[in-house]
N, C-alpha and C positions, 0 to 999 in steps of 0.2 A: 504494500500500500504506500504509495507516493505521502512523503511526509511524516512519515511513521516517530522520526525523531518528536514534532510537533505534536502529534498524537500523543506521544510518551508522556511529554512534559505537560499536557493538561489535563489527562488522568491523572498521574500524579496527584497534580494539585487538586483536581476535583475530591480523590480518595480521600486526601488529608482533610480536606475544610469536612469533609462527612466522618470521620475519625474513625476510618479505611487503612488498615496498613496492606500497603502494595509490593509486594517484592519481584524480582526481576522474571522469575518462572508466571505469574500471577499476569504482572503487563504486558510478557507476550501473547500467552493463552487469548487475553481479550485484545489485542491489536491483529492477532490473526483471524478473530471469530469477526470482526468486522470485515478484514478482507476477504474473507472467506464465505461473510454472508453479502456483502456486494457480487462476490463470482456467481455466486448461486441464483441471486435476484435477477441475473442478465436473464435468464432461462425458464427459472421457475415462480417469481413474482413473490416472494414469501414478505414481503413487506412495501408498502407503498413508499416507504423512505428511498432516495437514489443514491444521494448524496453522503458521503462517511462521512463530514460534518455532523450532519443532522442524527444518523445513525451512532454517531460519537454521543452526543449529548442527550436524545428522546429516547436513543433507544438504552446506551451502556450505562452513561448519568442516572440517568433515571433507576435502571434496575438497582445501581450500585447505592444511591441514595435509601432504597428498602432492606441493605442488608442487616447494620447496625441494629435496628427494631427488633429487625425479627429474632438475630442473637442475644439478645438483651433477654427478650421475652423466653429464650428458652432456657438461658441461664436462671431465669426466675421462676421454669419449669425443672430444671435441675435436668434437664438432657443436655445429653451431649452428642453421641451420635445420630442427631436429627434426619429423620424423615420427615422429608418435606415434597410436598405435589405440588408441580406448576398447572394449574388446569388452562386451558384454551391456550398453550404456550406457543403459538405458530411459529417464529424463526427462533425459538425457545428462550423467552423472554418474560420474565429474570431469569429462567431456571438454569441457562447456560451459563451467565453471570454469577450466582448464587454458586452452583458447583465448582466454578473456578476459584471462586475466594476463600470456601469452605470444604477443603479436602474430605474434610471428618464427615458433614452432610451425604445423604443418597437422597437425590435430586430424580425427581421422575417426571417427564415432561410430558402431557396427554394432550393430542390435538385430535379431532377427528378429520383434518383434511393429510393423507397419506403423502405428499410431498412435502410436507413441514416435517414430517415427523423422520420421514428418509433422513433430513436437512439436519436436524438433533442427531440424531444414532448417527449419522458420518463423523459430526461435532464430537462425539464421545472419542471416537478414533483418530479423526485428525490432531486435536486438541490435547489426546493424553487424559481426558477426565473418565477415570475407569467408575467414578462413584456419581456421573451423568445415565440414567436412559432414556428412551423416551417411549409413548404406547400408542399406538393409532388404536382410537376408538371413541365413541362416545363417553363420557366420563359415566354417568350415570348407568352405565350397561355393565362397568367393573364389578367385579364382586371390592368388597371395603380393605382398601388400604392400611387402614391404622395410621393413620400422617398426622405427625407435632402439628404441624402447618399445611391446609392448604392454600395456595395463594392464586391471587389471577388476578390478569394486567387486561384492562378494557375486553373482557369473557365477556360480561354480561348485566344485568341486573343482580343488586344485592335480591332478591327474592330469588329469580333464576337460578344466580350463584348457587345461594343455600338449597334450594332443591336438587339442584343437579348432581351439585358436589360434598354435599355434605355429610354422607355418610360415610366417607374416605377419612373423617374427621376423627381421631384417637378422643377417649372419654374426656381426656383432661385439657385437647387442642384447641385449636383454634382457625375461624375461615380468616384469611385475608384480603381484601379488596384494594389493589390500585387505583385512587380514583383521582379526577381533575380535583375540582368545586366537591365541596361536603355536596352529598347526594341526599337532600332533605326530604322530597317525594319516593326515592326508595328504600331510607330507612323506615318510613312510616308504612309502605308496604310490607315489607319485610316483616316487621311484628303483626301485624294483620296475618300475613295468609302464611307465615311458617312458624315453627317452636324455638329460630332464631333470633339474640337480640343484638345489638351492638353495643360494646363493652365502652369501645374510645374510639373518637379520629383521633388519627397521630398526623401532624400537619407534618410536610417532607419541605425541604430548600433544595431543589434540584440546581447544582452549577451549570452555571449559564444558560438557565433556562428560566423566562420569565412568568412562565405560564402556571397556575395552584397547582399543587400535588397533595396525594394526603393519603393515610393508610387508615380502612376502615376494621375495625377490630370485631369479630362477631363470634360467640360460642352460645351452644346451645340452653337455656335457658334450664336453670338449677345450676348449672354447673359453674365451676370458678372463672 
């Protein structure tokens, strides 16, 4: 990828200001998964993004901004080696990112369109992430994962979400939602027509992106 030094250096700094430590194995894995998902986009369309700008910061920014969260939260669940489901992960997103920064993690990436999910399972291989896979399928046709976390980045409605994917959810877990703007009309669905409620938003500072981020928190009702 053309630039790549320039890449380097504002990863970096993005990792840091999100209090992300980056090591040198770590910032290639994701400077290749960008080049690598531009090769792929010529062909197979797996993201409307074109540009490794923009793919720099919407697509890797971004994921890398939800990692800190979610290891907080599980250090406050007292796991450690974290199963975590990226649901609707199409160019496998965060789950590619998340597996790259968290060795100890097993990252499972569920798309049901069969050329994203090709796109991930190469990414295991090319990349060296033996604790990435991915599963073509509808999420809701899995038998139950047991996942600390599952997470998903513009999948769907928090209602949707929860019905889809939320069996996949270990007793003590938790859903998580990538979302713009606080989604005020679908937390209010949400508690209407599921047994899920929302714990927190966790507001995100995506670098150099100017646009709301926010991590919506959701576990099933009784539970902590």
């Amino acid at each position: 990828m053309a630039g790549q030094g320039k890449y380097a250096e504002r990863l970096h700094d993005a990792a840091l200001s999100l209090n992300v430590h980056l090591d040198e194995r770590s910032t290639r894995v994701l400077l290749s998964y960008i080049d690598q998902l531009q090769r792929w986009n010529k062909t197979y369309n797996l993201t409307a993004l074109r540009d490794p700008e923009q793919m720099l910061v919407q697509h890797v920014f971004d994921s890398i901004a939800a990692l800190s969260p979610l290891a907080e939260q599980l250090y406050k669940n007292t796991v450690s080696d974290a199963q975590v489901v990226d649901v609707g992960s199409g160019a496998g997103l965060p789950g590619i990112v998340l597996a790259a920064l968290k060795p100890a993690w097993q990252v499972c990436c569920i798309d049901a369109v069969e050329k994203k999910t090709a796109f991930v399972r190469q990414m295991s291989g090319v990349l060296a992430l033996p604790n990435l896979k991915a599963v073509h399928a509808r999420v809701e046709t899995l038998a139950p994962l047991g996942a600390d976390i599952v997470v998903s980045r513009a999948f769907a409605s928090l209602a949707d979400f929860a019905t889809l994917a939320g069996a996949h959810v270990d007793a003590k877990g938790h859903l998580v939602a990538m979302k713009g703007r606080e989604p005020t009309d679908e937390i209010e669905t949400l508690q209407q027509q599921t047994p899920w409620r929302v714990d927190r938003i966790q507001s995100l500072v995506v670098p150099e992106l100017s646009a709301q981020r926010c991590l919506v928190w959701m576990s099933r009702q009784g539970n902590p």
